[in-house]
N, C-alpha and C positions, 0 to 999 in steps of 0.2 A: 352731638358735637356743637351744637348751639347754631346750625346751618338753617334751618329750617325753622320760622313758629306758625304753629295752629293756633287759633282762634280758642277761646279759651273752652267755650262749648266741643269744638273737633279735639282739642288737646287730653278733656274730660270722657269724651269715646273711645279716643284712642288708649288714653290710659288705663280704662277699664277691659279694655282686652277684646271689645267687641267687634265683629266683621262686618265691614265696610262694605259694601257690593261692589264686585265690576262694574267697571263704567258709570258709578254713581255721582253725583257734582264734587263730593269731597275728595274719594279715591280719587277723580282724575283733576282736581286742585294739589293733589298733591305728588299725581307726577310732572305734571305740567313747571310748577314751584321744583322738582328734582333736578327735571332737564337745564331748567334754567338758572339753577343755583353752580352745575356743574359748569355752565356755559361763562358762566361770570367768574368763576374761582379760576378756570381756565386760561382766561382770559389775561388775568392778572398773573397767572404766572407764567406765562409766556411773556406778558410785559416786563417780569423782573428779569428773564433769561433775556429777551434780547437788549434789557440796558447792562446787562451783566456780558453778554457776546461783548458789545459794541464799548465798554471799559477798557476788555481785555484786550479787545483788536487795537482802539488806541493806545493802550500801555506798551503793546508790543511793537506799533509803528512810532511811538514817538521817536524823535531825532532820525526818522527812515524816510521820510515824505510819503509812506503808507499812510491811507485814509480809511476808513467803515463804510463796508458797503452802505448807499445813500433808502433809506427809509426800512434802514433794520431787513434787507434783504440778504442775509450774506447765508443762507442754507444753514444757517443753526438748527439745532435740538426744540422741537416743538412739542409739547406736550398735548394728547390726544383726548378727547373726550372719552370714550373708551376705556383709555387706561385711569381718567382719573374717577371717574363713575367709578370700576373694579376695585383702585386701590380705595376709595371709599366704602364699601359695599365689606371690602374685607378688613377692613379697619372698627367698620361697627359691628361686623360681626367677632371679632377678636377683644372687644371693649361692650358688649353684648350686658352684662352684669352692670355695666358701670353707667348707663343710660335708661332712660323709662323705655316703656315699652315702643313695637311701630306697631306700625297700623298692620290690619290683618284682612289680604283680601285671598278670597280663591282665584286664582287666573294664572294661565301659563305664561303669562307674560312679565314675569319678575323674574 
């Protein structure tokens, strides 16, 4: 999905199919680079939902002397690290053909 780049050396390992170690400097460069990729896309769409709440709360209170709750707190829809790691995760695995390869490590922790 273009989320992520390796380094042209890790992009040429990777692409060859070969296994990465647990807990090696690349494998855990590149969950470290996951979490944080999640934590920023996150981030931003949250930032679109709550100028998209706080549109609509205006739209709705114009001519009412209704206001937005003050600093985007008004218990909107927050989108979860969680869910968006998952809907990632099932998104490349659903588009799996259409992408190079990932990386291949042993570990229960994927």
């Amino acid at each position: 999905m273009g989320i992520l780049q390796y380094t042209p050396r890790l992009a040429a390992f990777v692409d060859s199919k070969q296994e990465l170690a647990a807990g090696c400097p690349e494998e855990s460069a590149i969950r470290a680079a996951s979490i944080v990729a999640v934590e920023r896309l996150k981030e931003r769409v949250n930032g679109r939902l709550a100028q998209q709440e706080a549109a609509a709360a205006h739209q709705a209170g114009a001519g009412r002397g209704a206001a937005p709750a003050a600093g985007g707190e008004g218990g909107g829809e927050q989108l979860l690290s969680i869910h968006l790691d998952w809907w990632l995760w099932n998104e490349g695995e659903r588009m799996r053909e259409q992408h190079p390869p990932h990386h291949r490590t042993r570990t229960i922790y994927y």
